[in-house]
HTML snippet that shows the backbone in 3Dmol.js (N, CA, C, O; Angstrom):
<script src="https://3Dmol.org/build/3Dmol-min.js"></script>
<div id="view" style="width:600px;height:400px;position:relative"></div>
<script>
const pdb = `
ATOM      1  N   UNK A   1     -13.424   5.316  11.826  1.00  0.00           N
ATOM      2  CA  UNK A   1     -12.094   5.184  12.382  1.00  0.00           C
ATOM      3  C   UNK A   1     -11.070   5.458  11.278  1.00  0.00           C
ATOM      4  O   UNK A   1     -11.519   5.026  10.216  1.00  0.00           O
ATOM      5  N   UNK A   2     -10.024   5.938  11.148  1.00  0.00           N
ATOM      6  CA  UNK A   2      -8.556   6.745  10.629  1.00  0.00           C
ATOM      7  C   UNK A   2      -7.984   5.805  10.951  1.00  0.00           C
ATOM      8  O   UNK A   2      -8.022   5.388  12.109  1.00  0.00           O
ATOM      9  N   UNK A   3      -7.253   5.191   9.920  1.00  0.00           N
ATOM     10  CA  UNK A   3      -6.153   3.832  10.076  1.00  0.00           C
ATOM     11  C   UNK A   3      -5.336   4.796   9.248  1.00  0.00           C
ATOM     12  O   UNK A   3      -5.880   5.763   8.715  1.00  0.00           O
ATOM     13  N   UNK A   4      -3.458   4.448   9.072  1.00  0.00           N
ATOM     14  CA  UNK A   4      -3.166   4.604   8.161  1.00  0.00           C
ATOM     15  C   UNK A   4      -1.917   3.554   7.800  1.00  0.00           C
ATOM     16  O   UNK A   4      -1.189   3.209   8.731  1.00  0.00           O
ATOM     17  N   UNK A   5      -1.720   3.156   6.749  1.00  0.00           N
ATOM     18  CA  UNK A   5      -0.732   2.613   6.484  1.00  0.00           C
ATOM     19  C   UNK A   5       0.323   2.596   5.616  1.00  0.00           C
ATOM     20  O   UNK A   5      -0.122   3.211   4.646  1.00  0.00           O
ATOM     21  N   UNK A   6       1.423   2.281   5.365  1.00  0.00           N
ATOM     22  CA  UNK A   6       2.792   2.521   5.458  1.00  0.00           C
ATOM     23  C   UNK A   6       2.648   2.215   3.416  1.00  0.00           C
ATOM     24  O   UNK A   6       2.311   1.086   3.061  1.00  0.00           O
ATOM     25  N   UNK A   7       2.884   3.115   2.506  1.00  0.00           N
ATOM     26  CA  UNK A   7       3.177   2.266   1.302  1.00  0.00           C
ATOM     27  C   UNK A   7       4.715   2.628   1.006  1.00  0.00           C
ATOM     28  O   UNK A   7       5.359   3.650   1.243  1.00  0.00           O
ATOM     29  N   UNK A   8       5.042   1.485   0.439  1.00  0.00           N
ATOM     30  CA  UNK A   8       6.479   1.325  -0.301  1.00  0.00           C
ATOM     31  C   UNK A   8       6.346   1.642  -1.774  1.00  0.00           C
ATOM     32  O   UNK A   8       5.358   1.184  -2.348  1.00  0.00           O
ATOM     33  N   UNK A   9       7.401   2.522  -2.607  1.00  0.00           N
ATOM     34  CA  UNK A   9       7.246   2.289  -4.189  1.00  0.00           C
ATOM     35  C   UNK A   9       8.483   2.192  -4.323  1.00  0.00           C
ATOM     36  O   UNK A   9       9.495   2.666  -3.807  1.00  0.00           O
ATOM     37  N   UNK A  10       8.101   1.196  -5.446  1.00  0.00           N
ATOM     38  CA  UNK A  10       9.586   0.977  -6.043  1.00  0.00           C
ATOM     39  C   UNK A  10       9.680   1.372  -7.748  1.00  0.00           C
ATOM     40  O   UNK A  10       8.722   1.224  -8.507  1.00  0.00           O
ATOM     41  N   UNK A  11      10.885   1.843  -8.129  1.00  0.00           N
ATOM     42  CA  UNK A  11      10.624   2.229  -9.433  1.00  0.00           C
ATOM     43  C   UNK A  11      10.529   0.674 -10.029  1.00  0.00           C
ATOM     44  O   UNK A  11      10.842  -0.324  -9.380  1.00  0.00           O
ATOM     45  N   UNK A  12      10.177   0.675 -11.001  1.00  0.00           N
ATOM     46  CA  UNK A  12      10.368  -0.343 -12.334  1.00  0.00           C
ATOM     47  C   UNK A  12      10.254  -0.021 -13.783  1.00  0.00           C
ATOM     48  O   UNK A  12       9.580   0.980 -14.027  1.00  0.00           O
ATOM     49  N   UNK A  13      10.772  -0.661 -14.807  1.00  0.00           N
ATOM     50  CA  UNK A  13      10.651  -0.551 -15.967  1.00  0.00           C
ATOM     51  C   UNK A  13       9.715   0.577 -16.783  1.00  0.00           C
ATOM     52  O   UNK A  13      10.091   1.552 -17.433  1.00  0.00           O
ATOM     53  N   UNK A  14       8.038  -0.028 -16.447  1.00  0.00           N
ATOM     54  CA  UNK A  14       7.060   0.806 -16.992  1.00  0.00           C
ATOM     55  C   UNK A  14       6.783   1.649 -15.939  1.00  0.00           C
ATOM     56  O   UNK A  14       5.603   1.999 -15.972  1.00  0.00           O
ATOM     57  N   UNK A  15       7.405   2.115 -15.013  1.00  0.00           N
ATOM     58  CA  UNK A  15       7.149   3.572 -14.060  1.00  0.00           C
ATOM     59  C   UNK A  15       7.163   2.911 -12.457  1.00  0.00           C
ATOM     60  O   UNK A  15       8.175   2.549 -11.858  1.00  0.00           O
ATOM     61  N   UNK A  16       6.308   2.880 -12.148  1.00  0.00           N
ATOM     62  CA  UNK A  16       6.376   2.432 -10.560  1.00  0.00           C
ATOM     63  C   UNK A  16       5.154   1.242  -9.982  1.00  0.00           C
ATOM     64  O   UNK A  16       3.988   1.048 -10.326  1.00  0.00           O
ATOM     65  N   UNK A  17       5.846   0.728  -9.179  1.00  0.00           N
ATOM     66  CA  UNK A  17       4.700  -0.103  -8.262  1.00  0.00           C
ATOM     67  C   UNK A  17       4.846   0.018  -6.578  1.00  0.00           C
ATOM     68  O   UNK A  17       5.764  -0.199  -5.787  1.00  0.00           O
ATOM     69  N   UNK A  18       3.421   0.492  -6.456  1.00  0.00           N
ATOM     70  CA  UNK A  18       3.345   0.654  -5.055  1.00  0.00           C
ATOM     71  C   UNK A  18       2.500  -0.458  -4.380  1.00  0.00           C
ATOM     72  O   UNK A  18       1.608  -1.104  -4.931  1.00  0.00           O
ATOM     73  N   UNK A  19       2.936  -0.580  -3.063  1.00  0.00           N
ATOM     74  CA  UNK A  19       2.369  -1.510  -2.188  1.00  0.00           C
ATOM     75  C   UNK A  19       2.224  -1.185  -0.425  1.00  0.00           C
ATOM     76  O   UNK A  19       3.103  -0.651   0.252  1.00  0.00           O
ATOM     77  N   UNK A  20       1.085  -1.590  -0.002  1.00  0.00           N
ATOM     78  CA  UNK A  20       0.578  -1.352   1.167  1.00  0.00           C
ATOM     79  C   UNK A  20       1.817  -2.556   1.992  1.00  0.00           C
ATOM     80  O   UNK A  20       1.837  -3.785   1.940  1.00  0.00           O
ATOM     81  N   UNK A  21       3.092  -1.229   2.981  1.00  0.00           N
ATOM     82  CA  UNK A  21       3.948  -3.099   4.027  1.00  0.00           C
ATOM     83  C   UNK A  21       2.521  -3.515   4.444  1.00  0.00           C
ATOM     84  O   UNK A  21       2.091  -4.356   3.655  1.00  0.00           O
ATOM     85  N   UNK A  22       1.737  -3.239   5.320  1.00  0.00           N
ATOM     86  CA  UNK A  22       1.028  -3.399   6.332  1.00  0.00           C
ATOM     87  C   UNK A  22      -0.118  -4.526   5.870  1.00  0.00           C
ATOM     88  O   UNK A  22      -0.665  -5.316   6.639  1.00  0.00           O
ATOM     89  N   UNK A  23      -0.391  -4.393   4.192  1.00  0.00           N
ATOM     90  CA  UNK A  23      -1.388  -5.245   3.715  1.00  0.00           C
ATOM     91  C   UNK A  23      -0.745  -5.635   2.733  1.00  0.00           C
ATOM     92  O   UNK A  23      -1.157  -4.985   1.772  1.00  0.00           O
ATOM     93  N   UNK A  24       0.344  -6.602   2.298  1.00  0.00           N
ATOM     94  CA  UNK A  24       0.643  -6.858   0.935  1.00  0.00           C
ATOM     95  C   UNK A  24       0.149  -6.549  -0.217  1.00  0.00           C
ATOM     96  O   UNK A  24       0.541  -5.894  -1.183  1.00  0.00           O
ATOM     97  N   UNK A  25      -1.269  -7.443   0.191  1.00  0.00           N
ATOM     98  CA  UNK A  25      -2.304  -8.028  -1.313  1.00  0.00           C
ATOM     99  C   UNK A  25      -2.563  -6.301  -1.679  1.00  0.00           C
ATOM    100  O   UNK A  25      -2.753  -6.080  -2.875  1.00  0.00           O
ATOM    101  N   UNK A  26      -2.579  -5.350  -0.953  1.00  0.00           N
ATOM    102  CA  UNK A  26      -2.603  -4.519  -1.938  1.00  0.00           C
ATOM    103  C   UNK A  26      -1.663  -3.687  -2.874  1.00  0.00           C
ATOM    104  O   UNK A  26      -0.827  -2.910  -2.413  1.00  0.00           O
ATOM    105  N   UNK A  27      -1.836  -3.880  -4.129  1.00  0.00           N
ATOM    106  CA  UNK A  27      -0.586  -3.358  -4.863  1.00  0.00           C
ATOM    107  C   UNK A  27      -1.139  -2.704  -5.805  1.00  0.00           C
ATOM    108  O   UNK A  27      -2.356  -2.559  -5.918  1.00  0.00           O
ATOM    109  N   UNK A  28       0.012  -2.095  -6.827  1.00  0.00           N
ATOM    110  CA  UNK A  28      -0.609  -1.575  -7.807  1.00  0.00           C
ATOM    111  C   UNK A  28       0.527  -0.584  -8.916  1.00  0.00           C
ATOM    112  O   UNK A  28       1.343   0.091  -8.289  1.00  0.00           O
ATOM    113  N   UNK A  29       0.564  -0.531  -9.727  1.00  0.00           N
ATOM    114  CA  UNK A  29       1.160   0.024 -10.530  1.00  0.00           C
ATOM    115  C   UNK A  29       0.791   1.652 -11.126  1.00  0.00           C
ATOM    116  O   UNK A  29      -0.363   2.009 -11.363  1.00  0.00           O
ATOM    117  N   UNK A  30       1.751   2.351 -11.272  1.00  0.00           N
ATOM    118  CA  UNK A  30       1.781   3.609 -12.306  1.00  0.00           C
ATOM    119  C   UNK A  30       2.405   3.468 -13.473  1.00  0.00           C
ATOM    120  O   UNK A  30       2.911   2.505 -14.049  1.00  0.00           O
ATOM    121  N   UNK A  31       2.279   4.606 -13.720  1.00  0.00           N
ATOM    122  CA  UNK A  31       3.437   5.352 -15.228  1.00  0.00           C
ATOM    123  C   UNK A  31       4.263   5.846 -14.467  1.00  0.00           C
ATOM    124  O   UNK A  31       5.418   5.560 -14.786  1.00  0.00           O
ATOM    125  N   UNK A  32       4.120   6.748 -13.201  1.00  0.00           N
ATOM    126  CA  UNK A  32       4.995   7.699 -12.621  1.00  0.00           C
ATOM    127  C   UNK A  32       4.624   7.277 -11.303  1.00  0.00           C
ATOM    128  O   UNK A  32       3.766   6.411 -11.126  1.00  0.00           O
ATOM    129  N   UNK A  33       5.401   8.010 -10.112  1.00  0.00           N
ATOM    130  CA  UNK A  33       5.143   8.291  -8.887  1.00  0.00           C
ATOM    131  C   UNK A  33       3.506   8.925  -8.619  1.00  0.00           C
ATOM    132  O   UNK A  33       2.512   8.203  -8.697  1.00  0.00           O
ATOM    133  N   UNK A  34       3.477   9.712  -8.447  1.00  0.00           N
ATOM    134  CA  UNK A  34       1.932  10.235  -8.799  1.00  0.00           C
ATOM    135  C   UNK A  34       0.908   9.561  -9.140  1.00  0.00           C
ATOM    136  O   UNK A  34       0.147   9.263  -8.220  1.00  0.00           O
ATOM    137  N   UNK A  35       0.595   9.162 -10.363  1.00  0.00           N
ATOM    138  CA  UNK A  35       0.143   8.436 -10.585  1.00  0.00           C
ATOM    139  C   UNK A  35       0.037   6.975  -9.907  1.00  0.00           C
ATOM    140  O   UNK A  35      -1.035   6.883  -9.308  1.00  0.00           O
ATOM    141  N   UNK A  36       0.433   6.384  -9.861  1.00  0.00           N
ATOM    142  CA  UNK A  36       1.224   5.429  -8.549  1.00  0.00           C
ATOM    143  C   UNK A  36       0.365   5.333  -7.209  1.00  0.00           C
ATOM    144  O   UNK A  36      -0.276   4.350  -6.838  1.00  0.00           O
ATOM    145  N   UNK A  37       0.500   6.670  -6.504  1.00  0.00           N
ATOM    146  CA  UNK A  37       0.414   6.968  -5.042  1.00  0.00           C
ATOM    147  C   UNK A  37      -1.687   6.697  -5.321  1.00  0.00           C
ATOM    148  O   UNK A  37      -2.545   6.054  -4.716  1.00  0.00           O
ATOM    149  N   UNK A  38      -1.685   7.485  -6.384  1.00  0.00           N
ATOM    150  CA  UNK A  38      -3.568   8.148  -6.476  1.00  0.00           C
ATOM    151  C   UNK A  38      -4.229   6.142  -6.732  1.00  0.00           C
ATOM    152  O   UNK A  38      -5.186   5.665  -6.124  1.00  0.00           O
ATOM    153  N   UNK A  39      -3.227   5.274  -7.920  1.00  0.00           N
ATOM    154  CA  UNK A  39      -3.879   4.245  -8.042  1.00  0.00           C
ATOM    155  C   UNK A  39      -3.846   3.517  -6.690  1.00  0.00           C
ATOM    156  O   UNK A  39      -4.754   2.724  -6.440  1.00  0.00           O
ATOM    157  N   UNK A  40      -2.880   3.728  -5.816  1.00  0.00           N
ATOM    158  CA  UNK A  40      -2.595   2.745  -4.267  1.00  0.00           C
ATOM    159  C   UNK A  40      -3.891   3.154  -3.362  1.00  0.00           C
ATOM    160  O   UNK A  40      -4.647   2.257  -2.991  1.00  0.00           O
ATOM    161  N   UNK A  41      -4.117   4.370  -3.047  1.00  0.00           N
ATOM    162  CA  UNK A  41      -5.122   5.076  -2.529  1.00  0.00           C
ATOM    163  C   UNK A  41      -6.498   4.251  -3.091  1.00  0.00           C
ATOM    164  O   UNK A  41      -7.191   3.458  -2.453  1.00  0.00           O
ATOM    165  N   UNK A  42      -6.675   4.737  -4.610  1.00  0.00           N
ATOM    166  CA  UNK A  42      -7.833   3.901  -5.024  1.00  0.00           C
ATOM    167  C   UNK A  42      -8.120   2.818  -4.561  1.00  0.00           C
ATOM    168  O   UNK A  42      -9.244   2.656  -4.084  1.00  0.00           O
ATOM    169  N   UNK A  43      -7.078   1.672  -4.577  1.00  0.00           N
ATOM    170  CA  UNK A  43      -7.053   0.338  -4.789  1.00  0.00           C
ATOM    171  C   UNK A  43      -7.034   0.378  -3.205  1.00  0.00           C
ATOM    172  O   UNK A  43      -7.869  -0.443  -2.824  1.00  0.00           O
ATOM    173  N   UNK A  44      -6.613   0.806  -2.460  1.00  0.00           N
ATOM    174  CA  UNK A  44      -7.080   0.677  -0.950  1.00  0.00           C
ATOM    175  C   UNK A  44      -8.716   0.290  -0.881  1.00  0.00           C
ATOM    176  O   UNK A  44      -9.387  -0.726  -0.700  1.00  0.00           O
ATOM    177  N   UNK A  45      -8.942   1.684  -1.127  1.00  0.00           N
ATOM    178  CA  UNK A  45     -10.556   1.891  -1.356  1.00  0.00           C
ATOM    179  C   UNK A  45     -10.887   0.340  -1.722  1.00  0.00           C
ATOM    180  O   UNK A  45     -11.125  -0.508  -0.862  1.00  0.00           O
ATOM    181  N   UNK A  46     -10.871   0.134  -2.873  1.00  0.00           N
ATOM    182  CA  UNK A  46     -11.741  -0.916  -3.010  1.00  0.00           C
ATOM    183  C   UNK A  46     -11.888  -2.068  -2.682  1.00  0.00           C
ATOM    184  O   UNK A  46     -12.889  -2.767  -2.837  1.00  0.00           O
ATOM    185  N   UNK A  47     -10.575  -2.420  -2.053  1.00  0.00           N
ATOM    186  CA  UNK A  47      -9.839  -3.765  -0.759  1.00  0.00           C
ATOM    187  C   UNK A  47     -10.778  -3.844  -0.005  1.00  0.00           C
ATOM    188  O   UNK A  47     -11.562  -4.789   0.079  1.00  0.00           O
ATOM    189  N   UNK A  48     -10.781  -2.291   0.961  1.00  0.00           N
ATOM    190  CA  UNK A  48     -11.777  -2.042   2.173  1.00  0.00           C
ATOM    191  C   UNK A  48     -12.981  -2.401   1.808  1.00  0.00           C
ATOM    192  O   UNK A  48     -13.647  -3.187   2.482  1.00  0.00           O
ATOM    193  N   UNK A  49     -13.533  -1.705   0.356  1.00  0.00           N
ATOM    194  CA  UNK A  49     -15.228  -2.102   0.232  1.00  0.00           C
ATOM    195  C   UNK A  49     -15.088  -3.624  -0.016  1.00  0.00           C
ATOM    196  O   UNK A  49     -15.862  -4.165   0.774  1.00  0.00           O
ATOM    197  N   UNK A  50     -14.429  -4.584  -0.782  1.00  0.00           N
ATOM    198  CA  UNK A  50     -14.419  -5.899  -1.253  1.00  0.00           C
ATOM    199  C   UNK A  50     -14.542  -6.635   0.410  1.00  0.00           C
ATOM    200  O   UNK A  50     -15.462  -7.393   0.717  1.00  0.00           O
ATOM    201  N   UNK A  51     -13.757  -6.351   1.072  1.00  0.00           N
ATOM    202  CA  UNK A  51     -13.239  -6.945   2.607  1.00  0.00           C
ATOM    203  C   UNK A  51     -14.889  -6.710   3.367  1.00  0.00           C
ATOM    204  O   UNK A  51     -15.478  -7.654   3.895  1.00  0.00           O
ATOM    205  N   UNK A  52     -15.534  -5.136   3.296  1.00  0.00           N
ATOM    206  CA  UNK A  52     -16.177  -5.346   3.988  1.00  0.00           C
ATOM    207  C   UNK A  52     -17.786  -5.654   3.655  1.00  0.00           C
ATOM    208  O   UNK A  52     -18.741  -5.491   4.415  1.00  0.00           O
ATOM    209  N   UNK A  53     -17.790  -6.160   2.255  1.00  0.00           N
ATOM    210  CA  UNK A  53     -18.988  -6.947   1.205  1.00  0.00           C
ATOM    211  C   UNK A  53     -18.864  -8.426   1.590  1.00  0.00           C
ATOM    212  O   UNK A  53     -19.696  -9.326   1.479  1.00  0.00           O
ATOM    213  N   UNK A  54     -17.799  -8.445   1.997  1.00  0.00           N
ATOM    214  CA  UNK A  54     -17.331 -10.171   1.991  1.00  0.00           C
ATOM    215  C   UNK A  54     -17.537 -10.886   3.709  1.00  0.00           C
ATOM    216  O   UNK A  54     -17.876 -12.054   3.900  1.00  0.00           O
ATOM    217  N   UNK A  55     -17.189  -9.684   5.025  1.00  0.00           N
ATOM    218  CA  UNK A  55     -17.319  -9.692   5.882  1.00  0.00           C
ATOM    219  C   UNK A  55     -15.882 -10.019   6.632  1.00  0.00           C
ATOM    220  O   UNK A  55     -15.679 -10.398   7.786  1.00  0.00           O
ATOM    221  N   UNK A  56     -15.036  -9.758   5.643  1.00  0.00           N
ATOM    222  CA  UNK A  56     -13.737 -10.653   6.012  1.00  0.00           C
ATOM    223  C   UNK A  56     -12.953  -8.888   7.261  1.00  0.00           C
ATOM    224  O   UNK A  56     -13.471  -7.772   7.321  1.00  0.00           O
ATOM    225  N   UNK A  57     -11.905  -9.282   7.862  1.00  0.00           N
ATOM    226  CA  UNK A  57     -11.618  -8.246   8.606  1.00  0.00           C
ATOM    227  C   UNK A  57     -10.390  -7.512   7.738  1.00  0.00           C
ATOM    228  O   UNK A  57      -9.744  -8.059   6.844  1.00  0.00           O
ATOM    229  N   UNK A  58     -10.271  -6.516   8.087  1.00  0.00           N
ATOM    230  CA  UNK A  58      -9.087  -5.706   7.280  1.00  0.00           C
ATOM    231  C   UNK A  58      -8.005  -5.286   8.045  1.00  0.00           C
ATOM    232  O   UNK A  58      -8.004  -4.542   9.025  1.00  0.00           O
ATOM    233  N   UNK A  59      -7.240  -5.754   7.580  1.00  0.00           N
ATOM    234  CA  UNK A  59      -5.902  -5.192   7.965  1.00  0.00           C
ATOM    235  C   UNK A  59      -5.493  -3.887   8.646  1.00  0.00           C
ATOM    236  O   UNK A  59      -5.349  -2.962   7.847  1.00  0.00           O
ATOM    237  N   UNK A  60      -5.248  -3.557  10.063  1.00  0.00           N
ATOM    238  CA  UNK A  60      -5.113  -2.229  10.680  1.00  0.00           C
ATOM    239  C   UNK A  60      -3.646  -2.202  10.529  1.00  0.00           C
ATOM    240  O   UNK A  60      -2.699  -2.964  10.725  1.00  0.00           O
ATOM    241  N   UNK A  61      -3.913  -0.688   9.984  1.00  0.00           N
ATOM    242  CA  UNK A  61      -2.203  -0.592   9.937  1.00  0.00           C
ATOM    243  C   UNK A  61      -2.056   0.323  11.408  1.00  0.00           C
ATOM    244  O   UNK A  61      -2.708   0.038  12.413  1.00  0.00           O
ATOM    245  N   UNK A  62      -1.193   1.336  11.349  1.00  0.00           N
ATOM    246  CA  UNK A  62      -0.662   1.836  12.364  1.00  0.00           C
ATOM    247  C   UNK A  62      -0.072   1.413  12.761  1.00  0.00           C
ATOM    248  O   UNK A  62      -0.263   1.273  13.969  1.00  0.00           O
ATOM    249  N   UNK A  63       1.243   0.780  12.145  1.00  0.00           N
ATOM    250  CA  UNK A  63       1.942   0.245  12.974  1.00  0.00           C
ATOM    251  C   UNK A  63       3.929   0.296  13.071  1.00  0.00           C
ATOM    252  O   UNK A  63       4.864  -0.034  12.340  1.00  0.00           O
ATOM    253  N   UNK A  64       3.873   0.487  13.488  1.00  0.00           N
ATOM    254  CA  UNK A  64       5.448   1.252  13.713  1.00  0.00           C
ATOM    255  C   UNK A  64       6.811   0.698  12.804  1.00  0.00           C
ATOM    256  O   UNK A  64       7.143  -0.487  12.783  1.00  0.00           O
ATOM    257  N   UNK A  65       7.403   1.604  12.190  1.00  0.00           N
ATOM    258  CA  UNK A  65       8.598   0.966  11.500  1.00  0.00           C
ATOM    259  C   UNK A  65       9.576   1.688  11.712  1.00  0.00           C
ATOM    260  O   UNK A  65       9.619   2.904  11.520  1.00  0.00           O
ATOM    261  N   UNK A  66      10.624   0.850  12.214  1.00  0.00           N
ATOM    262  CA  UNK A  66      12.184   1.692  11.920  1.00  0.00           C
ATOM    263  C   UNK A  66      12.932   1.123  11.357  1.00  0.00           C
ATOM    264  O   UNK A  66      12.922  -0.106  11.420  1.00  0.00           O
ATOM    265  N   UNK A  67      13.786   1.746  10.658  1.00  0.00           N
ATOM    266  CA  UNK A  67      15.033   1.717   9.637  1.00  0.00           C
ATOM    267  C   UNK A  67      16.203   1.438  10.527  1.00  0.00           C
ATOM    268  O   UNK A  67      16.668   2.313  11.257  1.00  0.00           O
ATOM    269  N   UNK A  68      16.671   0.237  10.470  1.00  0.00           N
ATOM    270  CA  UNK A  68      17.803   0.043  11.057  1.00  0.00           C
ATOM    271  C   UNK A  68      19.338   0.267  10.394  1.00  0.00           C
ATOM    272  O   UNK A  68      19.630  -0.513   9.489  1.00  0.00           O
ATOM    273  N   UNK A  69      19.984   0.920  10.644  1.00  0.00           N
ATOM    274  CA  UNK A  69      21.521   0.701   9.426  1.00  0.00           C
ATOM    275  C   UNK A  69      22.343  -0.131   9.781  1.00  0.00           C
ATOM    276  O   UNK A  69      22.391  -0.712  10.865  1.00  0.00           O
ATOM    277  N   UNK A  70      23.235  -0.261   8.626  1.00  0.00           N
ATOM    278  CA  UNK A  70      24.236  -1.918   9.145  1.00  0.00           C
ATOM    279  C   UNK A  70      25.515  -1.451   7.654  1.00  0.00           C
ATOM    280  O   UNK A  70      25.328  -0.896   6.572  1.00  0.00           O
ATOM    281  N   UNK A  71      26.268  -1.791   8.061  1.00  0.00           N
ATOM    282  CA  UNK A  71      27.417  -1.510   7.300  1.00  0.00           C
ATOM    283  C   UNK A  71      27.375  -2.813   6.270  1.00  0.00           C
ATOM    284  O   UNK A  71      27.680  -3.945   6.645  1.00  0.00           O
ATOM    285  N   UNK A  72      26.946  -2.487   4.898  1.00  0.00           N
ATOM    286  CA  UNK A  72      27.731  -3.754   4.046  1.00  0.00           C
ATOM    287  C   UNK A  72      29.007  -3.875   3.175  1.00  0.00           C
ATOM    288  O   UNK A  72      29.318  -4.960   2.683  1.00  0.00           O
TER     289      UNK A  72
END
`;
const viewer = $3Dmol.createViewer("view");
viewer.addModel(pdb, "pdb");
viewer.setStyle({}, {cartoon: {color: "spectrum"}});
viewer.zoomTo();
viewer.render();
</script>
Protein backbone atom coordinates (compact mmCIF):
# COMPACT_ATOMS: atom_id res chain seq x y z
CA UNK A 1 0.00 0.00 0.00
CA UNK A 2 1.27 3.90 -1.09
CA UNK A 3 0.60 6.21 1.88
CA UNK A 4 1.96 9.57 1.60
CA UNK A 5 2.57 12.18 3.94
CA UNK A 6 2.76 15.83 4.28
CA UNK A 7 6.57 17.06 5.52
CA UNK A 8 7.16 20.56 6.82
CA UNK A 9 10.91 22.17 6.81
CA UNK A 10 11.86 24.77 8.54
CA UNK A 11 15.15 26.56 8.13
CA UNK A 12 17.36 26.77 11.31
CA UNK A 13 20.70 27.79 12.38
CA UNK A 14 22.76 24.57 11.29
CA UNK A 15 20.59 24.19 7.91
CA UNK A 16 17.17 22.65 8.18
CA UNK A 17 14.77 20.40 10.10
CA UNK A 18 12.19 18.45 8.59
CA UNK A 19 9.18 16.79 10.01
CA UNK A 20 6.41 14.35 9.05
CA UNK A 21 2.57 16.96 10.08
CA UNK A 22 0.94 13.61 9.82
CA UNK A 23 3.52 11.69 12.22
CA UNK A 24 5.34 14.17 14.46
CA UNK A 25 7.84 11.69 16.12
CA UNK A 26 9.31 11.72 12.86
CA UNK A 27 11.92 14.36 12.43
CA UNK A 28 15.13 15.04 11.40
CA UNK A 29 17.71 17.42 10.50
CA UNK A 30 20.09 18.59 7.44
CA UNK A 31 22.91 20.91 6.45
CA UNK A 32 20.65 22.01 3.55
CA UNK A 33 17.21 21.42 2.09
CA UNK A 34 18.26 18.37 0.17
CA UNK A 35 19.92 16.89 2.34
CA UNK A 36 17.06 17.36 4.78
CA UNK A 37 14.27 15.93 2.45
CA UNK A 38 16.75 12.40 1.63
CA UNK A 39 17.40 12.21 5.79
CA UNK A 40 13.20 12.60 6.36
CA UNK A 41 12.63 9.90 3.67
CA UNK A 42 15.31 7.70 5.40
CA UNK A 43 14.09 8.22 8.80
CA UNK A 44 10.53 7.42 7.56
CA UNK A 45 11.95 4.17 6.47
CA UNK A 46 13.12 3.21 9.59
CA UNK A 47 9.91 4.45 11.82
CA UNK A 48 7.95 2.04 9.45
CA UNK A 49 10.52 -0.93 9.95
CA UNK A 50 10.87 -0.04 14.00
CA UNK A 51 6.71 0.26 14.10
CA UNK A 52 6.40 -2.81 12.21
CA UNK A 53 9.28 -5.07 14.42
CA UNK A 54 7.43 -3.79 17.37
CA UNK A 55 3.84 -4.56 15.98
CA UNK A 56 2.73 -1.14 16.89
CA UNK A 57 0.37 0.52 13.94
CA UNK A 58 1.68 3.41 11.80
CA UNK A 59 0.46 6.40 11.15
CA UNK A 60 -1.60 6.77 7.63
CA UNK A 61 -1.14 9.86 6.22
CA UNK A 62 -3.21 10.99 3.29
CA UNK A 63 -4.71 13.32 4.70
CA UNK A 64 -5.93 16.65 3.56
CA UNK A 65 -4.57 20.17 4.37
CA UNK A 66 -5.57 23.62 3.58
CA UNK A 67 -4.01 26.88 4.11
CA UNK A 68 -6.34 29.20 5.40
CA UNK A 69 -5.44 33.21 5.16
CA UNK A 70 -6.36 35.77 7.78
CA UNK A 71 -5.20 39.29 7.84
CA UNK A 72 -2.69 40.15 10.79
Amino acid sequence: MLSTYTAKFTRIESGCMGQLVEWPEVITEGGDLDECREMLHDTLNEMILAYNQQCKEISVGNALFQQIAVEV
